[in-house]
Structures are given as C-alpha cells and as structure tokens.
ZAMARGU-4260 file (C-alpha; in steps of 0.2 Angstrom, whole numbers, plus 5000, padded with zeros to 4 digits):
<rodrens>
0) 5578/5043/5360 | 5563/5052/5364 | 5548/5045/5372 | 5535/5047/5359 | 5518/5050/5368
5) 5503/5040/5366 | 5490/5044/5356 | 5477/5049/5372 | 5491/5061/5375 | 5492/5069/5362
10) 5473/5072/5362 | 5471/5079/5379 | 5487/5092/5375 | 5478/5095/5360 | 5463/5100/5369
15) 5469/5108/5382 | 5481/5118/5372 | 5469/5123/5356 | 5482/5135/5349 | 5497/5127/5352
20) 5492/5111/5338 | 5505/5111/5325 | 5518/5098/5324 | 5531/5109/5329 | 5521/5114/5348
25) 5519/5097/5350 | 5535/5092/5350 | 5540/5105/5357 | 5528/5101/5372 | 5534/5081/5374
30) 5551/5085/5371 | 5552/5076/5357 | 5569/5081/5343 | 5577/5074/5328 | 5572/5059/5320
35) 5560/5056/5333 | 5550/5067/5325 | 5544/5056/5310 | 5536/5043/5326 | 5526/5059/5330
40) 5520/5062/5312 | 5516/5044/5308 | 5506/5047/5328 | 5496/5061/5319 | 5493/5052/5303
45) 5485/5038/5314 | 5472/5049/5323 | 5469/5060/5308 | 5466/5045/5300 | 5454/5037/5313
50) 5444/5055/5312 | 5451/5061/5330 | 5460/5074/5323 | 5458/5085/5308 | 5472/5095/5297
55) 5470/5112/5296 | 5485/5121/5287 | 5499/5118/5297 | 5492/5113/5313 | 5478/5100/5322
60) 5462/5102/5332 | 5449/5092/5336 | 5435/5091/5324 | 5422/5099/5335 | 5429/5108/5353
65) 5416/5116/5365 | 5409/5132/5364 | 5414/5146/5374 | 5394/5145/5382 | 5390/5125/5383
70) 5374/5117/5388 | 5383/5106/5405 | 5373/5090/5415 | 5378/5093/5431 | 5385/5075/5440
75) 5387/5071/5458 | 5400/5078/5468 | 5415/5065/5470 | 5424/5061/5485 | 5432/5079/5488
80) 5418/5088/5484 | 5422/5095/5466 | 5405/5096/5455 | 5408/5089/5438 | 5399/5092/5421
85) 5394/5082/5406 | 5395/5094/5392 | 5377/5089/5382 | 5386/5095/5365 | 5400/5087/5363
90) 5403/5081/5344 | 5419/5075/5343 | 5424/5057/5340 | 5438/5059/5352 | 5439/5057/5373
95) 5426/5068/5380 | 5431/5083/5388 | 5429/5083/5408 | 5422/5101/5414 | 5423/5106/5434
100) 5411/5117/5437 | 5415/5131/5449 | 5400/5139/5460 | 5400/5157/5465 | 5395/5162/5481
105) 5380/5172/5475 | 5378/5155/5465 | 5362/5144/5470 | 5364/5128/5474 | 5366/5112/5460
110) 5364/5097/5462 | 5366/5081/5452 | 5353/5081/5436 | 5352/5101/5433 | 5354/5106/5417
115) 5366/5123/5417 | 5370/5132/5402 | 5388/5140/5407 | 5402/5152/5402 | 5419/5139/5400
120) 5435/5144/5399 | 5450/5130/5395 | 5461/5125/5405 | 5478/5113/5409 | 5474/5102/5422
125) 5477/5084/5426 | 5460/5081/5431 | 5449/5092/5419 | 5450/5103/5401 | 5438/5115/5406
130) 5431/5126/5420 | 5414/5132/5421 | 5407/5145/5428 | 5385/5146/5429 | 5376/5159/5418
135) 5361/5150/5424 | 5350/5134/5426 | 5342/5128/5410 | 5321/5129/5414 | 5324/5143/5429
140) 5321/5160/5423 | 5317/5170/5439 | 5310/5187/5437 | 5322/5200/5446 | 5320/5218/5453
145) 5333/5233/5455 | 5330/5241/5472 | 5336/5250/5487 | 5335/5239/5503 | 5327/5244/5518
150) 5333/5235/5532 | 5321/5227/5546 | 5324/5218/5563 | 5321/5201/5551 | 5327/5202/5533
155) 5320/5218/5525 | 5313/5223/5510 | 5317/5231/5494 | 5310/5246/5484 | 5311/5244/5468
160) 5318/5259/5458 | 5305/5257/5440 | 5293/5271/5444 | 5279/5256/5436 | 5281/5243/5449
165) 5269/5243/5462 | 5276/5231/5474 | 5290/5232/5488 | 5300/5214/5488 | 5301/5205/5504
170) 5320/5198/5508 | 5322/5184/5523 | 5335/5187/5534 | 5345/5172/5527 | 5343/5179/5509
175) 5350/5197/5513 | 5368/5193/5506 | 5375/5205/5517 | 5367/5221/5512 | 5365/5236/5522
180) 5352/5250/5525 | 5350/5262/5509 | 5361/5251/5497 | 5356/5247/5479 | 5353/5231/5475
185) 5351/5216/5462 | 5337/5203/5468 | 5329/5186/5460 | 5312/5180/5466 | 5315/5166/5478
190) 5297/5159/5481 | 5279/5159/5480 | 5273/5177/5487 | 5273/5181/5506 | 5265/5192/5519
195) 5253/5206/5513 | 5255/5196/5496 | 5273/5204/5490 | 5285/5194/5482 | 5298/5187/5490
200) 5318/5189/5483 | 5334/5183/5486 | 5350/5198/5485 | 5360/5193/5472 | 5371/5208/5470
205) 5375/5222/5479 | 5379/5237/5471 | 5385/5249/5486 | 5378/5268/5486 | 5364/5269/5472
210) 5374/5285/5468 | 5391/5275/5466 | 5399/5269/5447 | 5392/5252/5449 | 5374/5256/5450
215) 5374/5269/5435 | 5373/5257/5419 | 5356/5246/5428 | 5350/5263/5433 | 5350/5271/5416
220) 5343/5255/5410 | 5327/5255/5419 | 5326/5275/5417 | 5326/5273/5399 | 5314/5256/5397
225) 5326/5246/5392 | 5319/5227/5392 | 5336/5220/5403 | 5324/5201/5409 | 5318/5189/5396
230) 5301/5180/5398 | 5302/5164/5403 | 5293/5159/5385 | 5309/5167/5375 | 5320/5159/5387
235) 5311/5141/5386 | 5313/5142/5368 | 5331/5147/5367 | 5334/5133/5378 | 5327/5120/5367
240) 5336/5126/5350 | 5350/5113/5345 | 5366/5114/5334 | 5359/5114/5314 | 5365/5101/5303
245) 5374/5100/5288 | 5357/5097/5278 | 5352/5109/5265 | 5367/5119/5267 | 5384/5123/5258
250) 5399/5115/5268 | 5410/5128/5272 | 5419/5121/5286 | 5435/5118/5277 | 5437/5138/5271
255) 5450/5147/5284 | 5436/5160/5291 | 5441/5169/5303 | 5432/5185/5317 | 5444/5198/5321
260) 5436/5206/5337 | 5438/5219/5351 | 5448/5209/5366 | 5434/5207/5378 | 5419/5203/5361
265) 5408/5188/5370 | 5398/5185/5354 | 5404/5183/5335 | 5393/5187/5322 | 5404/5189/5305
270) 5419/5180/5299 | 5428/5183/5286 | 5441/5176/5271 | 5451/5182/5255 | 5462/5175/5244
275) 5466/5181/5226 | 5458/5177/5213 | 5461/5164/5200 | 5450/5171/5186 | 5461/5174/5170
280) 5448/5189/5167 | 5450/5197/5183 | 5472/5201/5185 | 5475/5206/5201 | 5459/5204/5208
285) 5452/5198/5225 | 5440/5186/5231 | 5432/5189/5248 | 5422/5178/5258 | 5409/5186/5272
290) 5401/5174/5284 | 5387/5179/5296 | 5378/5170/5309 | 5362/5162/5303 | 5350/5170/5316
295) 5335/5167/5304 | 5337/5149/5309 | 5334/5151/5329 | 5324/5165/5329 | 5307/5164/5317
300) 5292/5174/5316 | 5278/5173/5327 | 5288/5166/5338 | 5292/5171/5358 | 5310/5174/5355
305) 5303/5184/5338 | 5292/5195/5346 | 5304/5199/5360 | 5319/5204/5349 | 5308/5216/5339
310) 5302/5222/5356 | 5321/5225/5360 | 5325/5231/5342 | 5344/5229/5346 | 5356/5225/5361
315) 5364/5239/5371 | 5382/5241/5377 | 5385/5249/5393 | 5404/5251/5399 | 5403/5234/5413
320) 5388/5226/5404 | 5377/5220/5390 | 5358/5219/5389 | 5356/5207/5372 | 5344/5206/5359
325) 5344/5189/5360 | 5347/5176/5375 | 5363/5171/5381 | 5360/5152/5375 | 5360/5160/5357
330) 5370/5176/5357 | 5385/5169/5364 | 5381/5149/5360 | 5371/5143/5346 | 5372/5159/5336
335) 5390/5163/5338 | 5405/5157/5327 | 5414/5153/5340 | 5431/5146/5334 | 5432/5128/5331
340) 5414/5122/5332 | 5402/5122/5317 | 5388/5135/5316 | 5377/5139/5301 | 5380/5154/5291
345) 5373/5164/5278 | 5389/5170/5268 | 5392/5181/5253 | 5405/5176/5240 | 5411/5196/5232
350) 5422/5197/5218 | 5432/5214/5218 | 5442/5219/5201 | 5461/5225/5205 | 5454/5244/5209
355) 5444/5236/5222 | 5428/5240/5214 | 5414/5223/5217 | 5410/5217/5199 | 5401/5200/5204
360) 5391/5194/5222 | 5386/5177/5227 | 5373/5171/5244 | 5374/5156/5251 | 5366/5146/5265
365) 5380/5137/5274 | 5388/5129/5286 | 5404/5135/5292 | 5417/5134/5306 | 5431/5146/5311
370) 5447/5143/5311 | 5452/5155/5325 | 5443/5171/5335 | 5455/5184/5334 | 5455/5201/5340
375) 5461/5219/5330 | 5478/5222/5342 | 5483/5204/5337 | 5479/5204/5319 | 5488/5221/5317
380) 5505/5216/5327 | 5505/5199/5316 | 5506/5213/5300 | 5517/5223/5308 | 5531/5209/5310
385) 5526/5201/5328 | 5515/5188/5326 | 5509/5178/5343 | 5506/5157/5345 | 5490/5163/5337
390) 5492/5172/5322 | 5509/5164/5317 | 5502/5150/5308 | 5487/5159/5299 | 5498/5174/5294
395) 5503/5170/5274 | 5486/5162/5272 | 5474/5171/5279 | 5479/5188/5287 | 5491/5194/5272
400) 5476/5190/5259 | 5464/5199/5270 | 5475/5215/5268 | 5478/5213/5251 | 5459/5213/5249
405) 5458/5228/5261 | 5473/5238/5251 | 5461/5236/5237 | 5444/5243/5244 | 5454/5258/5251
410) 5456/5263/5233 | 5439/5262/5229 | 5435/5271/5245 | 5446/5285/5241 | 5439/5287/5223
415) 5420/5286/5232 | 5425/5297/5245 | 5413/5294/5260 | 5412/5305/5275 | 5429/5306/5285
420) 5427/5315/5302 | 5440/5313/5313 | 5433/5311/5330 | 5440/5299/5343 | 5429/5289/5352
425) 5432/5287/5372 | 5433/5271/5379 | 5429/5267/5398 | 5440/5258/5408 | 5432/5251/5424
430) 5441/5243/5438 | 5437/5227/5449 | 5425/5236/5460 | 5415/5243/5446 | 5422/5261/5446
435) 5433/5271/5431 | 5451/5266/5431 | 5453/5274/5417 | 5445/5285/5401 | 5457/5282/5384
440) 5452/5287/5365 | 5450/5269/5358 | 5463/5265/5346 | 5459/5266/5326 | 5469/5253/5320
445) 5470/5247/5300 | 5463/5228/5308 | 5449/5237/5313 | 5445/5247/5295 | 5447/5233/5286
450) 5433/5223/5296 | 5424/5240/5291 | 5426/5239/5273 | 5423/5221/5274 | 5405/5223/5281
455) 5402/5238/5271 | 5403/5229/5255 | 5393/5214/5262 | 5379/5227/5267 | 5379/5233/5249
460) 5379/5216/5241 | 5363/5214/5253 | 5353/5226/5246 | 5359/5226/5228 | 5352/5208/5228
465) 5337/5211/5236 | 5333/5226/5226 | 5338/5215/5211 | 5325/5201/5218 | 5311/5213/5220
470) 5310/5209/5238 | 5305/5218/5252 | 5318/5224/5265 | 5322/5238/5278 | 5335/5247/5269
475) 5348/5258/5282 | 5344/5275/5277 | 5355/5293/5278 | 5348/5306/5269 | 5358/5322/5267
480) 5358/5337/5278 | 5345/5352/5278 | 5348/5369/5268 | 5348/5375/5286 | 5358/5367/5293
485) 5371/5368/5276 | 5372/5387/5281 | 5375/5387/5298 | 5391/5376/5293 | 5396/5386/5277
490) 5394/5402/5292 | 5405/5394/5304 | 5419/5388/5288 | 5417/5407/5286 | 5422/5412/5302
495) 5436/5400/5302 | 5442/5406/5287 | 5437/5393/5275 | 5425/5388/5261 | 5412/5374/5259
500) 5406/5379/5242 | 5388/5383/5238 | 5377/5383/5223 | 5381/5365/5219 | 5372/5347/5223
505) 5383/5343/5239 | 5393/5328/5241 | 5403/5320/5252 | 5419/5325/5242 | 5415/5343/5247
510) 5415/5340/5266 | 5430/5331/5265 | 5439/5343/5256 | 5433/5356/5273 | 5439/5344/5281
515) 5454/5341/5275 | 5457/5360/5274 | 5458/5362/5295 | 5466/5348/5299 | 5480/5352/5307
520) 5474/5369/5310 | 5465/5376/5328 | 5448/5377/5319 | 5451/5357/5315 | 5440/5349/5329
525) 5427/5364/5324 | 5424/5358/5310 | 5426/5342/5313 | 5411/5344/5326 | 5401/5356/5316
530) 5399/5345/5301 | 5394/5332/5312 | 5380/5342/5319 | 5375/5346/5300 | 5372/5328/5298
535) 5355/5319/5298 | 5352/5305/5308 | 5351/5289/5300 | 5337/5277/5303 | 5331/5262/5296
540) 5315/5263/5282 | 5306/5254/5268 | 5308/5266/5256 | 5328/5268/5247 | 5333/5284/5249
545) 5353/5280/5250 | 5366/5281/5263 | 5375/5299/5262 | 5388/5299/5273 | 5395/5282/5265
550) 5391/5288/5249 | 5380/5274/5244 | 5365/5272/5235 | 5359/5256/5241 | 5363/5250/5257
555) 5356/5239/5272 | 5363/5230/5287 | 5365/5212/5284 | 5380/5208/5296 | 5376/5209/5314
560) 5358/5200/5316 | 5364/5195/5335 | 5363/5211/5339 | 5351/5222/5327 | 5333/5216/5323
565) 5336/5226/5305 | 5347/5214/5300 | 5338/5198/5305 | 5324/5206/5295 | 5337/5206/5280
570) 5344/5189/5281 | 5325/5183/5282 | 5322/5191/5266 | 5336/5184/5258 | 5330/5168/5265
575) 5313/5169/5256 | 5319/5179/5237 | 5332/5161/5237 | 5324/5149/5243 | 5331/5141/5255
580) 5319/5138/5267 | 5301/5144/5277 | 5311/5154/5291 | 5311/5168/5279 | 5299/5183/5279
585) 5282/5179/5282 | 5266/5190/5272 | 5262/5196/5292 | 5279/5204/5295 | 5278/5211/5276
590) 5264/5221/5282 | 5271/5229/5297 | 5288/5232/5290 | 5286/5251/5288 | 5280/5251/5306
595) 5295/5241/5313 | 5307/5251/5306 | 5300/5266/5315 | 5301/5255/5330 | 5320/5248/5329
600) 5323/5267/5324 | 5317/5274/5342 | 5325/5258/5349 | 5342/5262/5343 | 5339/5283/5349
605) 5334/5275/5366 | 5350/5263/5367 | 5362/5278/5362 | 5351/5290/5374 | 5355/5276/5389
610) 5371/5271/5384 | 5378/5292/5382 | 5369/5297/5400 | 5380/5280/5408 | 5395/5288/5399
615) 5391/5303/5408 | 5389/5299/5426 | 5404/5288/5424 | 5416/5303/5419 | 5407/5313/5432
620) 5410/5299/5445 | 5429/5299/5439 | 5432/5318/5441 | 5422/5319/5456 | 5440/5319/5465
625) 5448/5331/5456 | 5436/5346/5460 | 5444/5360/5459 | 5458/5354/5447 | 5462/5364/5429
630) 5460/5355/5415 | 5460/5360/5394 | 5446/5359/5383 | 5437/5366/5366 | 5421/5373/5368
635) 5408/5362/5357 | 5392/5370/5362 | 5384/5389/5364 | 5366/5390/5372 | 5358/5407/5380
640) 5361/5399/5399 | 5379/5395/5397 | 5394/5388/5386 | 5395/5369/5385 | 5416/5362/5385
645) 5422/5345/5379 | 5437/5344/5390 | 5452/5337/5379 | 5458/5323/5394 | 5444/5315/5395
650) 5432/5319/5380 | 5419/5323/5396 | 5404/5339/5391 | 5404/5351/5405 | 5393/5368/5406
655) 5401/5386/5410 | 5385/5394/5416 | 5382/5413/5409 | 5381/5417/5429 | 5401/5416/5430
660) 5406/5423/5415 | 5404/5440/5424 | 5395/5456/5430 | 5390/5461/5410 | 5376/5456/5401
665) 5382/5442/5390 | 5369/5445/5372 | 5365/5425/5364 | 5366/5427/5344 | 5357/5408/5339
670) 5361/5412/5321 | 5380/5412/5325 | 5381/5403/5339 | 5388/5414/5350 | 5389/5423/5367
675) 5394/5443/5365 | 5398/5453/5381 | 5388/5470/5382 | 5403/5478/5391 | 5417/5469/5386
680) 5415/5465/5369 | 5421/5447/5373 | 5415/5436/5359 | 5413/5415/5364 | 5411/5405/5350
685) 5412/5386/5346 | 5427/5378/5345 | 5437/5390/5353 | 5450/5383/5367 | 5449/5387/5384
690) 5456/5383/5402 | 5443/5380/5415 | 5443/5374/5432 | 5430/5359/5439 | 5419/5367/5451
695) 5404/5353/5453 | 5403/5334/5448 | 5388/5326/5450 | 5388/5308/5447 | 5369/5305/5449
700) 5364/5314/5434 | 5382/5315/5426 | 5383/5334/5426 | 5399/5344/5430 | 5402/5362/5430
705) 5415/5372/5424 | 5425/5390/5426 | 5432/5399/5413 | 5449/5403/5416 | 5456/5408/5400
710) 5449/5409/5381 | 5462/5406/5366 | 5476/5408/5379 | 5470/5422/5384 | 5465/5429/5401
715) 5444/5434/5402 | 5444/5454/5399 | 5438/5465/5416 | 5421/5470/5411 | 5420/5489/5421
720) 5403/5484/5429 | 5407/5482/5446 | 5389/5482/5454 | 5375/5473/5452 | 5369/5486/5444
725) 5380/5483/5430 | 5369/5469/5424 | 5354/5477/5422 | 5363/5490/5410 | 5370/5476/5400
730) 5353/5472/5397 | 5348/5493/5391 | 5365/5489/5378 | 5358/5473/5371 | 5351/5483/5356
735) 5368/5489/5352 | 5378/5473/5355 | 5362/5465/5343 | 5369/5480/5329 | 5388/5474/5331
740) 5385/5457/5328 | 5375/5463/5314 | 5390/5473/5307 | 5402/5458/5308 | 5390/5449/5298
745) 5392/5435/5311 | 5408/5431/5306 | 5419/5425/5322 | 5438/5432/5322 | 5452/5423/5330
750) 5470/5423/5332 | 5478/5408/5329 | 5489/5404/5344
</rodrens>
C-alpha cells in the first residue's frame, strides 16, 4: 500500500511544482498507484473543499500564487546567514510561501524591515518555494548617471556621457566596483553631494570599452532622449498601488484565459479564449474572449505616473534591455496577467459567424486570472502533436478552440486582403557578456498570427464602439501612399517585368497581387522592399482616416496599454462612453488630445530611430571579426555617394562607396534609382544581388563598408580609363549617359540567373 501524503504535502508540491497539478503528476510524484489512488482524490476533495485548492479542468492550484514581481518584507537573517522574505501579497488561504532572497554583489545592503519589490522565480527546495532576486528597495529611487570613469589616486570620478549634464560625479575609492581608467560605467547617487559640490555615486555596473556591445543600447538611449530613470513621485505612486478588488467588476476568473508570449516576455498584457458557439443562429460560428490589462485603473490623469507615461509615449525594446512606459511594480506586477493571480481586465467578448467575419462585440470591466503564461514555440508544438507538462492539459479546451477561431479570421482575412510583405525580421542573440552570439530571422509561426488576428479584431471592436459611442479617442492611423511615390513603384514593377495597374483607386489586393507575382522570382525581395518604401508611416491621430495596409476603416490600439500610451488613452475612453468608473478621460486630456497624438507619434519614430541605430552597432560589432570576409547580399538602396547592401547572412545595411566602384564616372538617375557608368555602361540598380567583401566595421556608429565583387553573378566590367584622368572625362560624357537612360526610358534590364 502506498503512503498517501498529508494534506501540507500536497500543498507545498503544489506550489512548488505549479504545472505539474493534476491528479495524475501528483501521484506520480508520491508514488502513489492503483486503488490508492481514490485516498488521494478523496485528499483533494478535502482541501478543495476547505478552499486551499481550487479545480481548474483537469488539474489543481492554489487559488492565488505569487507574481513573478512581488512586493517582499525582508526578515532577519537566521542562524546561517540566509535573508528571508515575507511576501506582503500573498492571498491564498493555504501555508504561506517561504521566499529566500538572494543578494547580488552589486546589491546594497538589506536589512531586517526593508521593503523590496523583487523578481521571483520558483523553486523545489526543502527549506523555501521561491528565490528572489532585488529589483530594488521600495521608497529608494536614486538618480543614476552613464559615464566614463576617470580614475584618481582616491576613487575617481565619472563624466557623464548626456551632452545636458553639467556635472562630473565624484566616486570613493570603496564605491569604484572595480573599474578602470576609460571604462564606461553605470552609477547611483550614494549620498548628500561632496567636494566642489558634485554628487557623489556608487558603480554599479561596468560596462567595459564605451565602444564595446554592452555599452551600445544605454548609449543610443541617451543619444536619442530617451527618459530611461523615473522620478521618485512616479515611482512613490507605483509603489503604493494595491491589487483591485472584485468590486464593481465582471468575475472572469473562472474563464480559461490564456497569454501566449515570446520565451523571454517579462510583462502580459492581453489573454485570450475561444470556444464555439452555442447560438442556434450562428452554425459553425466562434466566440472569442480578448483580455487586456486594466492600466486605466493604476495609471490616472493628472497624476505623476500619468504625466510621465505620456512624457515616454511608449516603452522601447533594445536587444539586452527595456526602458518601460510604466514602473516595474506595474509593468511586470500589478498590471501584468501573470498566470495564476488575479488582475483586472478590460475584456471584449466578439462574436465571429463561420466565415470568420465579427457580427456582435461586447466591453466589460472585469476581473480575471489566467490559467497559464504560455509562449508561441509551445503553443505551436502542442498543435503540432507534442505537447509539453504545460500545454497537455489545456490542449482540447483551450488551444484547439483558439485555432478553430484563428482558421476562421484567416478566411476573412483573405477575402479583406491586407498588405502581405514578406520580410523577415532579425533577431539578436547576445551572449553572457553582453556581446552578439548570434543574428537569426525570428521565426513566423501560425501561434504567433493568431495572437495577431486576435488583437486586430479587438482594435477594431475598440474603435467601432467608440465611434458608435460618439466618444473621443486616438484612432491608429495609415493613410495610403503618395502618387509619387505609386510611380516610382509601378517604374521599378516595370523594370522587373511586372504590372501594378494604374488608372484605378489602389487597394491592397493590387499590391498583393505584385507581390504575389515575384515571389519566387529574383526580383521577389525588390518588390517586397519597394512596396514598402511606397508606404506611409502610420501615426496615431484624432481624426479617422483608416488603416491602409490592414485594410480597415476603423481602427485603434486598445491591446497593449503597458506599453503604448495610445492605448491607455483608448481604454480611458471606453472607461468614461460605459460608465464604469472616474478613471476615464477627463475634459483636460479631451483638450490636448490632437496634441498628444503628435507627441506619442515622434515618441514612437524616436524609439524605432534608437532601437534600429542599437541594431546597427550590434551587427557592426559582430562582423568586426570577419573584416575582409565575402559575404552575399541584395542591394536595397541607390544614392549619388554610393550603393547601400542588405547583406543576406545577417539582414546588416552596408554602403559600397561610388570611390570603389572604379576609375569612370558613375551618372546618379534619382527618378530610377540608379548608378550608370559613363565608360562601362554598367547599370546598378536596387534589388540586384551582388558579392561584396567587408572592408571596414565600425561599431561606434554602426557603419560597415563594402566592395563590390560581383553583380548578378557577374564580374564588374574593366572600364578602359586607367588614369586619373579618366575621371574627369567621365564627367565631359555625363550628358550622353543622361540621353541613354533617357532612351531606356529608365527601364532596368536584367538577366535572371
């Protein structure tokens, strides 16, 4: 006979095994076969009974389990030294969990009392369920500086690298953490200010040669402005906000929502759940469920943490770090559906006919709790016939509905036909020490499209019901590309040997059907990249002037308020048109909305502007060792000075200046965006593939340089100007390379290969 465990066992393996709770893994775990088995149910029974557990579907877990980011009361240290926590959250009727709190050595001091809010990760030990690690003490929001140290006979000091600040920062010889002369470093303000009146810091990070991998994300922050240290106000507030109640919300917590996430997400802002739908007059139709945090709850106007966010207009992601909207005690705590804890929602129920066309939408304020964080490689491998521990359990009921749901949108979608460029994004791999292990094309799965479509048709519903409501919003605007700009891509179809027809009101459905046209064909990632380029920007704006490239005519961005002040803006309007409450739109921020949507606008450019030059000096970092090395590539850009590569390895932009190309005089034609050698003939054009060599990588400002080695598989034609001289009498046959191109009527001729 098996030992049947007690019931405190069975809690602590719960806890410390949160997805490994159904019947079966606890058996499993105890040893526990046969008839035995019925002693274990009757076990569950009891504590689901006495409210310690709760059933979800197939499995058990607490009611309530601590947050990846916890607010922690730091206890005395016991008799070996260890430093303990009371978590200061914990809302479970069950035996409290015990958190050992694990300092760095950059860490300062804590001490019995301190408040922490920390990152915790769960674990099986016999003498604790979590470990913590500090994000920071709660109350203690020192300023901090990014500098290159200057060492002295005693300490040294630190020159900040923000052009603005006036000061140096003076750092005591104890506080130097080891850094050397000329290295860039990461400081805090460790006290009142010194001698000569400077402040003095403490190192809390090096980060090596100020030209090194490690330093370029910081360094691009602070070139572009980006706000990367909250005010102590916005951090005091975040501090004091509390978990909402149940009060004046729907109860959600039952419903199996689930986020599906990249790997390494640190915040969870939608959730999601389908199922079909019961309604006689709806066959074969779906229901699905789209759950977003309730920033509007936290973060109210007037507030500090309001007028900061809208000073940020977004958070910005950088290859090895995150500069938020919003503090860490809300992005990734209170306003973060974290898997098994309840946060409030504001959640949209859609109704979606068999086609997969939305015939029926529903807001509601709720609150909810998520039945596990998932992320796309998981999700898709449970589809694909290999579900993990994780997946297993939630597979019949929540993933295969999800896709059902998903199978249905794709129809609509390909009846609406939106924009459908193919070009793969790069994803940045960085090792322990900070530098590129490794640049991939991120991986476009059908987990990841469906979270798409999901969040598209929750933006819709957004706007639909605001417009319906007469309310003011910030609609997420795309108008359609510029006559200009039209001909310059009909030009280069042209010369490719294809047709984007004219004479017509242009829709999507036309570019795709270019697009469709080259793929598979050498001319595919021109086109792909010239339509692009014929695109406008998108921005965000009062007035509704649709969404092209979706093909939408009302859309807005409701799902992601923990990142994007626009869509905190929509929630508080959705808040005030129901009713549900005074943290909706006040009549001040109504006022000023055209001119914060031109603000979050040129927040957004400067975040992409920052994040793409931090892309830039990490591939030029990474190639810096293979100088000299041939690599393949498609040329994606034609200027007078040169002709601009996208290297097909790494997705990395290099320049092939005009200067190597040769002795001849190389004539620019802007209208056809090309380079035509005087002596040669030679025509470069975009999207042409060449081989070039690396013969300069500049990690500072992210620049390589490039040879041209061979065009088309082709080797470069000897121009017969040998001389100097040469040169100047390219420049006396501009004129008649001018009438050529002329003749060819800019039309670019290539072999296929």
């Amino acid at each position: 006979m098996s030992r049947i465990p007690s019931k405190a066992e069975i809690l602590d393996w719960i806890s410390a095994n949160p997805t490994l709770t159904s019947k079966r893994d606890i058996a499993k775990a105890f040893g526990i076969k046969g008839s035995d088995r019925i002693d274990l149910k009757r076990a569950l029974k009891e504590l689901e009974a006495e409210g310690h557990l709760q059933k979800r579907k197939k499995s058990y877990g607490d009611p309530d389990r601590l947050p990846p980011v916890s607010v922690l009361l730091v206890k005395s240290p016991d008799a070996d030294g260890d430093l303990f926590a009371q978590p200061l959250e914990w809302h479970g009727e069950g035996v409290e969990p015990i958190v050992l709190v694990l300092p760095r050595a950059s860490d300062p001091a804590l001490g019995e009392g301190d408040r922490i809010l920390a990152r915790l990760t769960v674990v099986q030990e016999e003498s604790h369920n979590y470990e913590a690690r500090l994000i920071r003490r709660i109350g203690s929001n020192p300023k901090r500086v990014l500098g290159v140290f200057r060492k002295r006979s005693e300490g040294g000091r630190i020159v900040p690298i923000d052009k603005s600040a006036s000061n140096e920062w003076i750092v005591a010889d104890d506080a130097t953490h080891g850094a050397r002369d000329g290295e860039l470093v990461e400081a805090e303000q460790a006290g009142p200010k010194g001698r000569m009146g400077l402040p003095r810091a403490r190192i809390i990070d090096r980060l090596g040669d100020p030209s090194a991998p490690k330093a370029v994300s910081l360094i691009a922050i602070h070139q572009h402005g980006i706000p990367d240290a909250f005010p102590d106000a916005v951090v005091a507030e975040a501090d004091a906000a509390k978990p909402m109640p149940l009060k004046g919300r729907e109860d959600l917590r039952d419903m199996p929502l689930v986020t599906i996430d990249p790997s390494d997400a640190r915040d969870h802002d939608d959730a999601c759940y389908a199922h079909a739908d019961d309604d006689p007059k709806n066959p074969g139709g779906h229901v699905v469920w789209v759950a977003i945090a309730d920033v509007a709850a936290y973060v109210r106007p007037g507030t500090a943490l309001d007028r900061e966010a809208r000073k940020r207009g977004n958070s910005s992601y950088f290859p090895d770090r995150v500069v938020p909207m919003l503090p860490d005690r809300l992005s990734g705590d209170l306003c973060s559906l974290h898997e098994g804890v309840p946060r409030p929602c504001i959640a949209v129920r859609m109704q979606l006919d068999a086609e997969g066309n939305k015939i029926a939408h529903k807001f509601v304020r709720g609150l909810m709790r998520s039945a596990a964080s998932l992320h796309y490689g998981e999700v898709q491998e449970a589809m694909e016939g290999a579900p993990n521990d994780r997946t297993g359990p939630l597979l019949q009921d929540v993933i295969k509905p999800l896709y059902a749901a998903y199978a249905a949108l794709k129809a609509a979608r390909a009846s609406r036909q939106p924009l459908e460029l193919n070009l793969p994004e790069r994803r940045i791999v960085l090792g322990q020490n900070g530098a590129v292990k490794s640049v991939n094309f991120r991986e476009r799965l059908d987990a990841h499209r469906l979270i798409e479509e999901f969040m598209i048709l929750a933006n819709v519903a957004a706007a639909e019901t605001l417009i319906a409501k007469r309310a003011p919003q910030l609609f997420r605007v795309h108008e359609e590309p510029s006559p200009e700009k039209l001909d310059a891509l009909r030009e280069t179809a042209a010369a490719a040997g294809l047709t984007l027809a004219k004479g017509q009101v242009l829709q999507t459905r036309h570019l795709n059907a270019l697009l469709n046209a080259a793929a598979g064909t050498d001319e595919a990632e021109l086109i792909n990249i010239s339509t692009l380029r014929s695109m406008t920007q998108a921005y965000y704006g009062i007035e509704n002037f649709g969404h092209f490239g979706l093909a939408l005519r009302n859309y807005a961005h409701f799902t992601s308020p923990i990142r994007r002040y626009a869509d905190l803006i929509v929630h508080r309007a959705l808040v005030t048109s129901h009713g549900w409450g005074k943290d909706g739109l006040d009549p001040a921020e109504v006022d000023k909305l055209e001119q914060t949507a031109t603000h979050i606008s040129d927040t957004e450019r400067r975040s992409m502007m920052a994040e793409r030059d931090t892309t830039d000096r990490y591939l030029a970092a990474f190639l810096s060792e293979r100088v000299g090395n041939e690599f393949t590539g498609r040329i994606n850009g034609i200027a007078r000075f040169g002709v601009f590569v996208k290297l097909d390895e790494t997705g990395a932009d290099g320049l092939i200046p005009v200067r190597s190309l040769g002795r001849e005089f190389f004539h620019f034609d802007a209208d056809a965006g090309t380079l035509m050698g005087s002596d040669t003939g030679l025509i470069i054009a975009i999207g042409q593939q060449v081989t070039v060599r690396l013969t300069e990588a500049t990690p500072v400002t992210g620049g390589l340089q490039l040879e041209l080695l061979t065009l088309d598989d082709k080797p470069l034609p000897r121009s017969r100007r040998t001389s100097p001289a040469g040169r100047s009498g390219g420049k006396r046959k501009a004129s008649k390379v001018k009438r050529k191109t002329d003749k060819i009527k800019r039309k670019v001729v290539r072999k296929k290969r």
